[in-house]
Structure formats: C-alpha cells, structure tokens
N, C-alpha and C positions, 0 to 999 in steps of 0.2 A: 668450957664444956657445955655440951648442950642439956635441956636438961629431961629429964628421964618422962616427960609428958608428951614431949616432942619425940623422945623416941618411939613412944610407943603407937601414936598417930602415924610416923611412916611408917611399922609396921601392919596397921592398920591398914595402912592404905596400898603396901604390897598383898596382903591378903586379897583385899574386895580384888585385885587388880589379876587375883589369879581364878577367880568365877569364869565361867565358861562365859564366852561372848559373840556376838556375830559380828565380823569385821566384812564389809559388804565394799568390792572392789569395784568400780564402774570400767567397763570394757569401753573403749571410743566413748564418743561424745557427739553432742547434736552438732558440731561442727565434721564431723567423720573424723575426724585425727585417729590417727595409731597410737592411743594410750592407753595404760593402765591408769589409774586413778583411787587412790596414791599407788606410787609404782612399789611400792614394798612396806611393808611391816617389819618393826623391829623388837626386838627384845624390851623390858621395862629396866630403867636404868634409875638408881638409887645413888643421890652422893651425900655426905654426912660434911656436916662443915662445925665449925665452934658454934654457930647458931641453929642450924636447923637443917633439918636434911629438906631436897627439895626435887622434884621430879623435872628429868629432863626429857622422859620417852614414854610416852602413857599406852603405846600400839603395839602389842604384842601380839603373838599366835600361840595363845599354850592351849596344852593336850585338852580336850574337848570343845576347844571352840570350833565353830564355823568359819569357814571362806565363802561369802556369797557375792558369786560374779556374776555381775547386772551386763547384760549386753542392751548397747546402746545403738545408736547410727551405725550404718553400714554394716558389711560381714564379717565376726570376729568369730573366734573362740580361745578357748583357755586349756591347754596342752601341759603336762606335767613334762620337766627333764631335766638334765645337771648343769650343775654349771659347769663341765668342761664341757658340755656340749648343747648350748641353749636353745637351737633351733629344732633338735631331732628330739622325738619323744623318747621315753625313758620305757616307756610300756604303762606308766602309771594311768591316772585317768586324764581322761580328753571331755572336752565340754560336747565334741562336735561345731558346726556353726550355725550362728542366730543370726538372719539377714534381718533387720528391723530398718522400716523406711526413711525416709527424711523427716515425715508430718508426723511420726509417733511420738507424744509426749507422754506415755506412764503407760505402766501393766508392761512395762518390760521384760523378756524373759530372762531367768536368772540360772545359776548352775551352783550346786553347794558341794563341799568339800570339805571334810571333817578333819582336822588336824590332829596325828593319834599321836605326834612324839616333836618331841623341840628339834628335831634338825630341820635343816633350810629346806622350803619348798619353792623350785625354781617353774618359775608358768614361759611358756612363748604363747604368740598367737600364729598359727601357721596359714594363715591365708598368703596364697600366691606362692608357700612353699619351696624351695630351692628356685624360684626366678627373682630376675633380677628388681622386680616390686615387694619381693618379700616381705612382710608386716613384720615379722621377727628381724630382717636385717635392716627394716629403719629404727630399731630401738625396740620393737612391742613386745618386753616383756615386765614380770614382774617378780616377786619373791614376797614368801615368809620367814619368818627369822634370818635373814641375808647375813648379820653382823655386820662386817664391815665389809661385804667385797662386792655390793648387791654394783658399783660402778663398773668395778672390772667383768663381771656376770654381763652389763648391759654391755660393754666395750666389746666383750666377746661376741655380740651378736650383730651388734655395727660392723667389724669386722670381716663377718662371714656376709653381712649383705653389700661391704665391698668388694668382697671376691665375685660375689654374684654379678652383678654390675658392670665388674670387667670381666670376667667370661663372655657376657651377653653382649657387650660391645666389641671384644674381638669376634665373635661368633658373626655376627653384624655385619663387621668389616670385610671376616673370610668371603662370607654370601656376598658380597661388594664384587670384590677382585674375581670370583669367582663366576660373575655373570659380568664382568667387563672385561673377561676372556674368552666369554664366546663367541664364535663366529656370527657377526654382521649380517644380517640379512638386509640385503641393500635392493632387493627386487621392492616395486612397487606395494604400497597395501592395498588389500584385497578390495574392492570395489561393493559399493552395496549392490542386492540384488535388484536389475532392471527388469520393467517387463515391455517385450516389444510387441506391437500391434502388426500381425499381418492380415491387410482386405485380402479376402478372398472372394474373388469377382468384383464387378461394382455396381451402379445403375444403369449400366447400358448391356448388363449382361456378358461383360466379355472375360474371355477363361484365363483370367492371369490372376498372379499374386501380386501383392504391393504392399511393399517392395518385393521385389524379385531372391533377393538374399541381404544377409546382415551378417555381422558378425554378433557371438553373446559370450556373456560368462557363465560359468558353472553358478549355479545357483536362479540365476537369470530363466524369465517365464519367456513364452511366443504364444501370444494369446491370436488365435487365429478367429477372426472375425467373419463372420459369412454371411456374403448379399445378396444383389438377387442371381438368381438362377439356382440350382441345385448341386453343390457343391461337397468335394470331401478334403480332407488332410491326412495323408496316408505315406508311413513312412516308407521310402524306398531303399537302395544302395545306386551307387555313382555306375556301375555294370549296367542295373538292371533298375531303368527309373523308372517306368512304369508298371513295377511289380512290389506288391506289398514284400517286406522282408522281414515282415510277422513281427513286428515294432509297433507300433501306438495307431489308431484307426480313429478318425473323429467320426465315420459315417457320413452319409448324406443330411444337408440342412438346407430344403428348399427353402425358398425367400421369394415370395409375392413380387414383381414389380412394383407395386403402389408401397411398400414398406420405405420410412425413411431412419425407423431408430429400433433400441431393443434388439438388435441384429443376435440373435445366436452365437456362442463363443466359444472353442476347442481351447483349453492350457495343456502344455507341454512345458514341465522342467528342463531346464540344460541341466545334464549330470556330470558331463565333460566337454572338454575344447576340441570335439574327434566333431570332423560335418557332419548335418542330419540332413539327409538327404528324401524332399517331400513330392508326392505330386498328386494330383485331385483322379480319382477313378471313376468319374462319371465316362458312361458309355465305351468303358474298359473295352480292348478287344476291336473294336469297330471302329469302320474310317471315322467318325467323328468325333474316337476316343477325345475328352479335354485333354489326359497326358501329352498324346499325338499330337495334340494342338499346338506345344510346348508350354502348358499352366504345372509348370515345375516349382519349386521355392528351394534353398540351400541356407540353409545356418551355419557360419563357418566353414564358408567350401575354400576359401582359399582362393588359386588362381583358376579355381576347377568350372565355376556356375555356367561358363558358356560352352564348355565341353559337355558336361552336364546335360544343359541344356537342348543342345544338339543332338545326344544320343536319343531323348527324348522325340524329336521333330522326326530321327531318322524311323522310329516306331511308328510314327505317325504317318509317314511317305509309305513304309511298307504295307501297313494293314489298307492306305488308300488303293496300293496299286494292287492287293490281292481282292479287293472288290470290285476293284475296275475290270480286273481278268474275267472276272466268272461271275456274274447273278443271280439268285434264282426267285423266281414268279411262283405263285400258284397255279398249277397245272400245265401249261408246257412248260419247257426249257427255254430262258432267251441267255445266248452264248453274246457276249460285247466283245467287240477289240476297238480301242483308240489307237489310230496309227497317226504319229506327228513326224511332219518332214519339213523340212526349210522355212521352218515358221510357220505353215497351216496344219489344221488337225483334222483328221478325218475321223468319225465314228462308225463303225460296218455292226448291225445287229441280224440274229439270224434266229429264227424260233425253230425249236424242236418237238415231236409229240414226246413226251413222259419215255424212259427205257421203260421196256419190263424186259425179265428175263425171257432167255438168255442175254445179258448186255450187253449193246455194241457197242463203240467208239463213236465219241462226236465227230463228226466230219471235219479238217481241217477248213479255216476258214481263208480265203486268198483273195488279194488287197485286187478291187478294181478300179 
C-alpha cells in the first residue's frame, strides 16, 4: 500500500495541475516545415501503484487555460474543425494568416484561444486549401484534448491531401491528352519583324526605287529613304499607279546634291500580305511626271511589278504626247505637230495671234 503522504502529494499535484495555464503552440518553424509544435495536448493522466503514484502526462487544456499560437516561418494559420472533417472549418475561430520571413527571429505574431470545456479542439492550417500543396493535407494539424485518436484525426487529413494530389495529377494529365489532340499547326513560325530600306532616288538624281519591289511580312516596316532630288512615296492601286488611292503620303523631301548621310526617312507598317502599290508624285500630271517616268515601287506585287510597272510608263507616253499636240506660250499661240515616217522626224510649228471672241477654229495644219 502506498502510503497516505504520498497520496495526498498526487493530489496535490492534480490540483496545481488544474490552474489555468498558457500552453503556447509554435505554427512552422525557422526551417518553414508544416507543423504544429507539439502537435496536441493531452489530458493529465494519474496511475497509483503499491508505491507511489506517478505522472505520465503533465499537458493538458482545461477550462480557462489559453491556446497561444506563435506563427513562425512561412504562411500559416490555425483554423478550428472536427475531426471527421479536419481540413474544413467548423465555423469556429480562425487565426487568419501570419506571413513572417526567413530573417525573423522573435516578436512573432501570435493568436490566443481560450479553452471554455474539455472537449477536443481540432486546429488545421488551411494554406493552399483544397490544392494539391495543402498544408492540412501534408499533416498540419493539431488538437487539444485529442485522447487517443489525435493519429487517426491527423490520418484523416493525410488522406484527404491524397485525394488532392491525385485529382491534380489526373487534372494534369487530362490538360496533357487534351492539348496532344489538337490539331498541329505545321505551317512555318511566324518570322520576326524586318525592316526593308527603300532609296528613293540616288546621287545621280535618277527617279527610281531601289529595289524596285520586295516581298514583306505583316508586321514588317519599308523604311523609304530619300536622296537627292525631290521625291515622294505615295500609295497607289495596280489600275491607277499614278494616283494617290488616299493610303499613306510621305510628301515631298528635297535632298541637296552635295548631301551624303542623314537622308530623310518615310515608315510604312505591313498590316497584311494584299501588294502596296507606291509611286513618287513629283511633277504629277506633266510629261515629266517621275510616275510617267516609271519611279513605281511594289511590296508584294507577286507576278504583277512589271505590269505594274508599265501601266505607269503607259501614263507617261500619254501625258508626253498630249504636250506634244498642243503648247501654249505667253501671248500668241504656237500649235506643234511631230510628224515621224520611215525613221525621220519632222517638226512643223505654226504661231497664232491670241482668239478673242467670237472663237474660231485653229487652222488645220498640212505636212509639207
């Protein structure tokens, strides 16, 4: 038998054992881990022997002590819920989260919880919540007064962060199969954007582009550069080359002869692979037109540029021969005709005084 001094010191010491106390739980650790620390509190366990009673469990939570949860490294918090369902809140309290850095050693923030009745208090940490990282489904929970089940309570939340884990790796998989049944796109990748140099004129003054045409990509610049003489870039259509078609206009940019750098420059985006059809409008109209000249350009004309091209000359031929027909002077009239036969050219000019009304007719002119 034990003897009655010894009983009355474990009682003693289940009393002190029932003072209110603060049982302070560390959330993670300077290492970040997902733990509680310690992962639960138990009940105070009393056994009486022929010698002496002797304590096996000194960590209890009884009715007015504290819970104070130290958040440590990384994002935690401390979430109330049951044990048949460790990872969902119960509606009790929630710490919310405490992100504390790597280099923090002390002044940690903490969360308290007042424990008002001996039944089990089950905590999760719900960072990363129903995904397959879940802090609660690698183990992160903890309990007060657990008895004996506080393994099966943690079991059950290793479990549900197994289910997660394989959700998220057939989810994984699906998205796999799912983009290695789409259809191949086996055309070329897309090219970066280039930019092409067109001279426009050069140092001897002569009314061409150069290069003449190019092909480009969408996105792709035509950085038109202008030398000497006075020159434009003016968009036309493959109909009508020498007429603007109310597209993009660089203006004229005269250029000194004696200039050799610093040249003046028009950009022009490609916005699609449809031809841009260009030509310079100096002296528009008149046999000297440049267009007339044939100073055309073509970005992506295809098999077209010297069709193109030609319609252009053909503008040129006309506006010559309709200055050739007719002249006019200040104050008389001089009427020209060029007559060409078997190889030589004859020129016949003929001056008129000024009409006034009533008008007559200019006299036919007849070859001698």
């Amino acid at each position: 038998m034990f003897s009655k001094t010894s009983f009355v010191a474990a009682l003693a010491l289940a009393a002190s054992a029932s003072a209110a106390m603060q049982h302070t739980i560390i959330v993670g650790d300077v290492n970040g881990d997902t733990v509680y620390t310690p992962p639960y509190l138990v009940s105070l366990v009393l056994r009486l022997d022929a010698t002496q009673p002797y304590l096996l469990e000194a960590q209890d939570a009884d009715v007015g002590d504290q819970l104070i949860f130290e958040f440590q490294q990384k994002n935690h918090s401390a979430v109330q819920s049951t044990f048949d369902n460790p990872c969902t809140s119960n509606g009790g309290f929630n710490s919310g989260f405490f992100p504390v850095s790597a280099a923090q050693t002390d002044n940690f923030p903490t969360f308290t919880v007042p424990v008002k009745d001996k039944n089990p208090i089950w905590v999760y940490c719900a960072q990363n919540a129903n995904l397959p990282t879940s802090h609660c489904g690698m183990g992160m929970v903890f309990a007060a007064n657990p008895g004996f089940v506080f393994d099966a309570f943690r079991a059950k939340a290793l479990a549900i962060g197994a289910k997660l884990k394989a959700e998220g790796l057939a989810s994984s998989i699906r998205a796999s199969a799912t983009a290695s049944l789409k259809p191949i796109n086996i055309a070329a990748p897309s090219a970066l954007p280039v930019t092409h140099t067109i001279i426009v004129g050069d140092a001897n003054g002569d009314t061409i582009y150069t290069p003449p045409f190019l092909d480009a990509n969408v996105g792709d610049q035509l950085i038109f550069e202008f030398q000497q003489k006075n020159h434009s870039a003016v968009q036309s259509t493959f109909d009508n080359p020498c007429t603007s078609n109310g597209g993009f206009n660089s203006g004229f940019h005269p250029v000194p002869v004696g200039q050799t750098s610093e040249f003046p420059q028009f950009a022009v985006t490609v916005k699609d692979k449809n031809p841009i059809w260009v030509y310079c409008a100096q002296n528009a109209g008149l046999p000297t037109s440049h267009c007339g000249m044939g100073m055309v350009f073509g970005a992506n004309p295809g098999n077209k540029f010297d069709a193109f091209k030609q319609k252009a000359l053909a503008i040129g031929a006309q506006l010559k021969a309709q200055a050739s027909a007719t002249s006019t002077t200040t104050g008389d009239v001089t009427v020209t005709r060029t007559i060409t036969s078997e190889g030589s050219t004859m020129t016949q000019y003929k001056t008129f005084q000024p009409l006034q009304p009533p008008f007559q007719s200019i006299p036919t002119l007849s070859a001698h």
